[in-house]
Backbone as CSV, one residue per row, in Angstrom:
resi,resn,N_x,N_y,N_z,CA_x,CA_y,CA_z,C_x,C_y,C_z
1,UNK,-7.603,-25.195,39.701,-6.937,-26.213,39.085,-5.446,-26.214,39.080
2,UNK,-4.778,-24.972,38.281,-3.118,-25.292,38.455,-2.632,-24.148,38.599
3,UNK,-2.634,-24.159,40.161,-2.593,-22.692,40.119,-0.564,-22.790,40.824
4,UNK,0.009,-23.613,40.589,1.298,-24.180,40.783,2.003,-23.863,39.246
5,UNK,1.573,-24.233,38.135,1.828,-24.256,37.156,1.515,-22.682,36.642
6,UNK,0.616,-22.156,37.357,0.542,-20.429,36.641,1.473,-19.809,37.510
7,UNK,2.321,-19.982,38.712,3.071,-19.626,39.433,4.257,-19.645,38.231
8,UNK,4.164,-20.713,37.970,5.927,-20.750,36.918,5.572,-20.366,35.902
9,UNK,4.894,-20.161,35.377,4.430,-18.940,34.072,4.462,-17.604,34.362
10,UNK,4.089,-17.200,36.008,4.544,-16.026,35.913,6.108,-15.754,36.354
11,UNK,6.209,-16.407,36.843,7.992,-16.427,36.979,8.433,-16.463,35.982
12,UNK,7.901,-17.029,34.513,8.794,-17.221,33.790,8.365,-16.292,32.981
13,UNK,7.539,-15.105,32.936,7.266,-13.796,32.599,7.666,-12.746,33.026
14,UNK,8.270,-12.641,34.405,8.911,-11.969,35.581,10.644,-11.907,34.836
15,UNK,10.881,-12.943,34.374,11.906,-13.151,34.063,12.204,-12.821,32.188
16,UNK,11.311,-13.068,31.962,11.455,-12.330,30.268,11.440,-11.113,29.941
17,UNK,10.702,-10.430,31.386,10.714,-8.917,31.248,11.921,-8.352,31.889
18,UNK,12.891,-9.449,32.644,14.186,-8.656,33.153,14.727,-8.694,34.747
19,UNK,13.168,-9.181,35.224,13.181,-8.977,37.047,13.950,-10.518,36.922
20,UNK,13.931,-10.451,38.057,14.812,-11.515,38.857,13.809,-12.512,39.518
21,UNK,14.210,-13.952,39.734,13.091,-14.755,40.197,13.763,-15.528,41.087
22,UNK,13.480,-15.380,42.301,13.449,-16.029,43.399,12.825,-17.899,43.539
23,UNK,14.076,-18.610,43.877,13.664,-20.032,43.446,12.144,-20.036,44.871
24,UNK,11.792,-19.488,45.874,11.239,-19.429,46.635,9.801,-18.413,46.436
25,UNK,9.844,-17.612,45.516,9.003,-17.012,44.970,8.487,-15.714,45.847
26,UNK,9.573,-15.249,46.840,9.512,-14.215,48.223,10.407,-13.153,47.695
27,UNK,10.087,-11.792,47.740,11.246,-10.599,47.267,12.143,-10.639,48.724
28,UNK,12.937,-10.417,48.405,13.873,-10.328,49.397,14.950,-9.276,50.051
29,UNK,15.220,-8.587,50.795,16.134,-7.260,50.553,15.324,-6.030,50.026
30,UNK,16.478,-5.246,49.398,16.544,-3.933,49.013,15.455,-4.264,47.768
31,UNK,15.544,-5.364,47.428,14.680,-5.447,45.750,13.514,-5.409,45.749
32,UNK,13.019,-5.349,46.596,11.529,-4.944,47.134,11.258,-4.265,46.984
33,UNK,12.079,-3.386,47.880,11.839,-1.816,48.125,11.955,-0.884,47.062
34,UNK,13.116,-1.153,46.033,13.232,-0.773,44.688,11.975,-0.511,44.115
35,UNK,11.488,-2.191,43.394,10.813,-2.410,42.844,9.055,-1.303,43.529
36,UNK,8.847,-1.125,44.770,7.685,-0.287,45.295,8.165,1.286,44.933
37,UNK,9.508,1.684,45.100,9.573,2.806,44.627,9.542,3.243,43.646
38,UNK,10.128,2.598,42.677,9.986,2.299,41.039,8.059,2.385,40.631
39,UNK,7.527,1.603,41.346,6.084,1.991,41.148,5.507,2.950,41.670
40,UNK,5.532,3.878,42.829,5.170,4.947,42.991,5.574,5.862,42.234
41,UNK,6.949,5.940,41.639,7.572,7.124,40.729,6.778,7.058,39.429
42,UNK,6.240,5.560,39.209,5.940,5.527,37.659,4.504,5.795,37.833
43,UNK,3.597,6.020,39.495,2.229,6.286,39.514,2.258,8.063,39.555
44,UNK,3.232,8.571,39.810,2.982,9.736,39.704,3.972,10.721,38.486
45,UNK,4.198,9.941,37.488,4.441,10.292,36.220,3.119,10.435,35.354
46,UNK,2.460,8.797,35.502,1.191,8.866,34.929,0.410,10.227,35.616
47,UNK,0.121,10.406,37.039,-0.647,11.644,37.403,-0.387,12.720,36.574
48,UNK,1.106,13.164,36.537,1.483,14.216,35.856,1.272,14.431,34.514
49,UNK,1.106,12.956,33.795,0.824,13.028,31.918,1.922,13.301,31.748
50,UNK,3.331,12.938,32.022,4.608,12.988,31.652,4.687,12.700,30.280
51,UNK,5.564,13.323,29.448,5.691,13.018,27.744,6.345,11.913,27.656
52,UNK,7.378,11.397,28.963,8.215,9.920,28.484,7.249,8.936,29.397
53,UNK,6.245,8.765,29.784,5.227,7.857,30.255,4.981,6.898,28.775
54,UNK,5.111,5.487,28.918,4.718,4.954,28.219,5.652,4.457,26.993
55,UNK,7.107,5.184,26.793,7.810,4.806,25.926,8.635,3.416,26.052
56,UNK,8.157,2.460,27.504,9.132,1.674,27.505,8.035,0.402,26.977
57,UNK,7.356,0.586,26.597,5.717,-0.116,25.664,5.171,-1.070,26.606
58,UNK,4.945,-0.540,27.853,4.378,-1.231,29.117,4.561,-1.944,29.813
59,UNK,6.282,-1.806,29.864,6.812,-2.854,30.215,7.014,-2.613,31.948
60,UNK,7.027,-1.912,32.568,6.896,-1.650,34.129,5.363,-2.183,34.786
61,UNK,4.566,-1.417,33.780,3.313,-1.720,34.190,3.221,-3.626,33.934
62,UNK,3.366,-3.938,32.868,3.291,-5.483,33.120,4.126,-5.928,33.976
63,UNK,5.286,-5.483,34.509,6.337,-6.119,35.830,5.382,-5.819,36.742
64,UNK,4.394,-5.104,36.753,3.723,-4.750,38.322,2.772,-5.508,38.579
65,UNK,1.876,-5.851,37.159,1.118,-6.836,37.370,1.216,-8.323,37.636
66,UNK,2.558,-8.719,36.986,3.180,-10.528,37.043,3.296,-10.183,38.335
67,UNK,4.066,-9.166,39.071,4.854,-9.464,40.486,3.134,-9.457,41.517
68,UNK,2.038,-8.724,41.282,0.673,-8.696,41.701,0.444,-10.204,41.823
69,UNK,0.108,-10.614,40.701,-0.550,-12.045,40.126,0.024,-13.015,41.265
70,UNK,1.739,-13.565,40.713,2.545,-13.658,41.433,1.948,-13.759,43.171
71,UNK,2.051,-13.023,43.489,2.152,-12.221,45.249,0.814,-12.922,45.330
72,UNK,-0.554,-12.899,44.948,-1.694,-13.358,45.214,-1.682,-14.946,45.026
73,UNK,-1.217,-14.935,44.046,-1.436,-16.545,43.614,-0.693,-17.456,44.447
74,UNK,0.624,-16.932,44.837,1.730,-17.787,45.780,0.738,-18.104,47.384
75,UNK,0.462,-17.033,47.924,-0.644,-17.105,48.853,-1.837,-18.158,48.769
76,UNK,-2.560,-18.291,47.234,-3.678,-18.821,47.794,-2.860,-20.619,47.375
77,UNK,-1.691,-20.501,46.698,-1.154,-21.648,46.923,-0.620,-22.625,48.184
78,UNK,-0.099,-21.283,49.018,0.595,-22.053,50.021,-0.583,-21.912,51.036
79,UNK,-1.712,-21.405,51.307,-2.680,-21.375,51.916,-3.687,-22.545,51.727
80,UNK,-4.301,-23.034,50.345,-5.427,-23.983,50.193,-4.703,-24.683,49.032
81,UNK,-4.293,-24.499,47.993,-4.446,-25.629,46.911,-3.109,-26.683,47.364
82,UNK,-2.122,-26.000,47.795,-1.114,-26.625,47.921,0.133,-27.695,46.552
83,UNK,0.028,-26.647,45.619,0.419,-27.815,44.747,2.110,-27.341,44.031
84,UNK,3.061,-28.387,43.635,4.250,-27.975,43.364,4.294,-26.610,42.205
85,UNK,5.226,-25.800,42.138,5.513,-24.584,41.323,6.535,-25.525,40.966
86,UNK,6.232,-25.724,39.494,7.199,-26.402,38.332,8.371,-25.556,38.267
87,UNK,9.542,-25.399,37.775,10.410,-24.310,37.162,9.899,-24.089,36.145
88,UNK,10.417,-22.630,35.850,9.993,-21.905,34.716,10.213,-21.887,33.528
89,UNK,11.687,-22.632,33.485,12.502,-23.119,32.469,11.780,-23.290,31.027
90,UNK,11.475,-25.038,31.831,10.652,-25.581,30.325,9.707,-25.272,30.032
91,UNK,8.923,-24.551,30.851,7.192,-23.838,30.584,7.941,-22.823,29.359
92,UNK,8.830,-22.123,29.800,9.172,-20.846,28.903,9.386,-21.816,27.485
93,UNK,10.067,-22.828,27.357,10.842,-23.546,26.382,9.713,-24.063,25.616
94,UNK,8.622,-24.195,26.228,7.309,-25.324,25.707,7.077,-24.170,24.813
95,UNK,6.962,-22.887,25.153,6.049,-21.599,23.367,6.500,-21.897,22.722
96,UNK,5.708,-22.007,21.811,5.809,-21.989,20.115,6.572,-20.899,19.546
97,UNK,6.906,-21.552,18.991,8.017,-20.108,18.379,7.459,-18.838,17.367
98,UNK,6.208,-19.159,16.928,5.729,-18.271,16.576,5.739,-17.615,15.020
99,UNK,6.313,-18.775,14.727,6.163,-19.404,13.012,4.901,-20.151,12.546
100,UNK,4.424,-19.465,11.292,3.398,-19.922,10.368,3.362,-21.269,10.889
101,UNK,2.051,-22.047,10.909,2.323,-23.331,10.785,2.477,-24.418,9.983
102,UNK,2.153,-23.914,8.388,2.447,-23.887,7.646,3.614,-23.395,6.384
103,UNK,3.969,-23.665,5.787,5.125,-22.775,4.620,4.398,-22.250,3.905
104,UNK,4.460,-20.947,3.534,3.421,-20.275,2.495,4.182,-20.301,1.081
105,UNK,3.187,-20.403,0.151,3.732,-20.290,-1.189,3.730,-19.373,-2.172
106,UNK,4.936,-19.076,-2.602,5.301,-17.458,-3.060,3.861,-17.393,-4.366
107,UNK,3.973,-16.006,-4.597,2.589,-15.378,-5.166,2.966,-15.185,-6.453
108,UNK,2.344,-16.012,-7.662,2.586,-16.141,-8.831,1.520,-15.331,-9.613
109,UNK,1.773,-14.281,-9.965,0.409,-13.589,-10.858,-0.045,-14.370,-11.963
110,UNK,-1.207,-13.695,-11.779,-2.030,-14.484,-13.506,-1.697,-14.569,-14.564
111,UNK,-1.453,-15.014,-15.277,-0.711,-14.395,-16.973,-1.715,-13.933,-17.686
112,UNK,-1.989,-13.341,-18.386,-3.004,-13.382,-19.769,-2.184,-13.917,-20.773
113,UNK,-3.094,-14.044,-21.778,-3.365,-14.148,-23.273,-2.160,-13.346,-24.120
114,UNK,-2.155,-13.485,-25.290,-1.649,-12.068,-26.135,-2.775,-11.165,-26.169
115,UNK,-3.868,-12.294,-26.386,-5.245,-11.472,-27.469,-5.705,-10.505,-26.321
116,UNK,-5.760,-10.868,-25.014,-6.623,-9.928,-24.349,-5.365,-8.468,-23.743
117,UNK,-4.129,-8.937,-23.493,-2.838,-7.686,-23.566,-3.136,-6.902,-24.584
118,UNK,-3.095,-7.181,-25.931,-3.756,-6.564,-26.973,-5.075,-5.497,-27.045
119,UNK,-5.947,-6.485,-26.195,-7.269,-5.699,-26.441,-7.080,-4.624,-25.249
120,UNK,-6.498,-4.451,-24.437,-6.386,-3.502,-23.117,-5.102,-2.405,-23.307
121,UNK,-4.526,-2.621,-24.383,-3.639,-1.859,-24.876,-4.379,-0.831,-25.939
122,UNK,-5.339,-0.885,-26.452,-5.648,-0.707,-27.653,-6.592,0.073,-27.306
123,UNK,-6.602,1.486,-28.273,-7.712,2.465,-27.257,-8.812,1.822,-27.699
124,UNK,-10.122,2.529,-26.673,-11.472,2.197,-26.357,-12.016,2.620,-27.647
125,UNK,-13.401,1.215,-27.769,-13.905,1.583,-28.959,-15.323,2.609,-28.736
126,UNK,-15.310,3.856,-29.506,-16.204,4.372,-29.158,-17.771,4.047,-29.102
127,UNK,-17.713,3.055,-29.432,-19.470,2.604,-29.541,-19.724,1.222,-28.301
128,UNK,-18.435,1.079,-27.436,-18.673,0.283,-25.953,-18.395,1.588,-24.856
129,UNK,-17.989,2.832,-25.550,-18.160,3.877,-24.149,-18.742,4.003,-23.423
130,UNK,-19.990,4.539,-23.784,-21.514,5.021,-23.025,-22.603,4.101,-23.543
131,UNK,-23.257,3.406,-21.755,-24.056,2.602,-22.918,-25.893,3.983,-22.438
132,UNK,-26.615,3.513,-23.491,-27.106,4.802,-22.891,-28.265,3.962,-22.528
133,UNK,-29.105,5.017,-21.556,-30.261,4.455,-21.114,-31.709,4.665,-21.891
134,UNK,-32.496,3.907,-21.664,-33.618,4.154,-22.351,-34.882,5.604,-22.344
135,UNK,-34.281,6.008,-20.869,-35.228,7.328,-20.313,-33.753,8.601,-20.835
136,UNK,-33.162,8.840,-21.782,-32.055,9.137,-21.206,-32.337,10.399,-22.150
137,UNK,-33.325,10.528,-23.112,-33.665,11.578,-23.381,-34.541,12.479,-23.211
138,UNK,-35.145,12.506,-21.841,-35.912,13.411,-21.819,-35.012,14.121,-20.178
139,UNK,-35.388,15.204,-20.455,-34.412,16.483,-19.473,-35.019,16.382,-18.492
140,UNK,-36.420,15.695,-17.969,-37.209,16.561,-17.218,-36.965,15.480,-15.865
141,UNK,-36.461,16.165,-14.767,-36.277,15.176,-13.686,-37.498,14.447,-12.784
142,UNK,-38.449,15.411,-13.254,-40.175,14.539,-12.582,-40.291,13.067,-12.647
143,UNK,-39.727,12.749,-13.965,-39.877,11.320,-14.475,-38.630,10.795,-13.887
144,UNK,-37.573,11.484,-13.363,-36.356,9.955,-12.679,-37.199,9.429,-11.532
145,UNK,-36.797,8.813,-11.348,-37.154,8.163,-9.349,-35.657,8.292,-8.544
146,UNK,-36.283,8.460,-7.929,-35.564,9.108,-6.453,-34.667,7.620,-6.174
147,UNK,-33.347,8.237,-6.019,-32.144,7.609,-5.602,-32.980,5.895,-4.451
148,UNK,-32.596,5.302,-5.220,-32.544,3.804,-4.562,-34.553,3.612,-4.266
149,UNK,-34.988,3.902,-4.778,-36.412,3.294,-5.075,-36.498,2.557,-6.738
150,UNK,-37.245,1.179,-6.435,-37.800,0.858,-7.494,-38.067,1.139,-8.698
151,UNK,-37.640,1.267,-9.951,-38.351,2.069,-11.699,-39.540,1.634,-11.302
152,UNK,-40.260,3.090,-11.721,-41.763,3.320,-11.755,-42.228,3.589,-10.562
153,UNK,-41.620,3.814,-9.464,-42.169,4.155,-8.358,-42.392,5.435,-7.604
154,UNK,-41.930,6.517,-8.424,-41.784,8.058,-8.642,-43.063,8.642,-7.778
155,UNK,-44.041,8.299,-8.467,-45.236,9.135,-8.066,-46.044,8.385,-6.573
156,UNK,-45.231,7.750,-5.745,-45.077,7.445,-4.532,-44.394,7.909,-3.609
157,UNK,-43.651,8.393,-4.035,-43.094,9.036,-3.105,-43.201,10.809,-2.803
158,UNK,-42.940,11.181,-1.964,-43.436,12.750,-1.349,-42.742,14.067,-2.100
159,UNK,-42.264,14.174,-3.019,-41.430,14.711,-3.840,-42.778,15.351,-4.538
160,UNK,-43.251,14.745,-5.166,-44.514,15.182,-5.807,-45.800,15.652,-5.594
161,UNK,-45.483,15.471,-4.733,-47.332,15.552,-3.749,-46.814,16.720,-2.788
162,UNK,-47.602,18.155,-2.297,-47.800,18.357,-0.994,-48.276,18.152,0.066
163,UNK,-47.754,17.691,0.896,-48.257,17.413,2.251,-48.684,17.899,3.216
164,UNK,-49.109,19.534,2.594,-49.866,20.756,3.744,-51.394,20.482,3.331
């Protein structure tokens, strides 16, 4: 479909990362050659696990891939689709800037009451401490049920029974 229009997107990515863009979309000269040596040095840093690999936050490696993309795509343009490469200009100019799309609205906490500031200030009354349970006096653990089964379902399960 537009494969003219992804030409000037990557030019105009080629160019946000710093490289240089050819109104013809062909490397030309020494900048070629740079740019291939520059990638072999940075393929055998990675071999090595170099400690400064990676500090420039991928930014070579994405120049290698736009100028890839680039290099393939210009080809199957001027080969079969045949269609104009826009400038990069206003494609770049068309992003969004990358603001909310909306205005957000500042964060107003809840207020309370007096009465309930009061009641949370005020120590705990001892008779809402512990509420107690109805099995809660007998010691003997035969009668709990086993973590996350049903009340009353104790003597179902294998705890109680041998199974030799």
């Amino acid at each position: 479909g537009e494969v003219g229009e992804a030409i000037g997107w990557l030019r105009g990515a080629r160019r946000e990362l710093g490289g240089k863009v050819d109104e013809e979309g062909k490397n030309k000269g020494l900048g070629k050659l740079k740019r291939e040596w520059n990638g072999r040095k940075e393929d055998k840093k990675i071999e090595k696990g170099g400690d400064e690999w990676g500090l420039d936050a991928g930014k070579v490696e994405e120049e290698r891939v736009v100028e890839w993309l680039e290099k393939k795509w210009c080809k199957v343009n001027d080969t079969m689709t045949f269609q104009i490469v826009p400038p990069h200009e206003p494609l770049i100019a068309s992003l969004p800037s990358g603001r909310e799309y909306h205005s957000p609205k500042p964060f107003h906490p809840p207020s309370l009451d007096e009465a309930t500031i009061a009641k949370m200030r005020a120590p705990p009354d001892p008779k809402e401490d512990h509420i107690e349970d109805e099995n809660d006096d007998s010691d003997d653990e035969n009668d709990q049920d086993p973590v996350g089964a049903f009340p009353g379902t104790a003597k179902r399960y294998s705890g109680n029974a041998t199974y030799y």
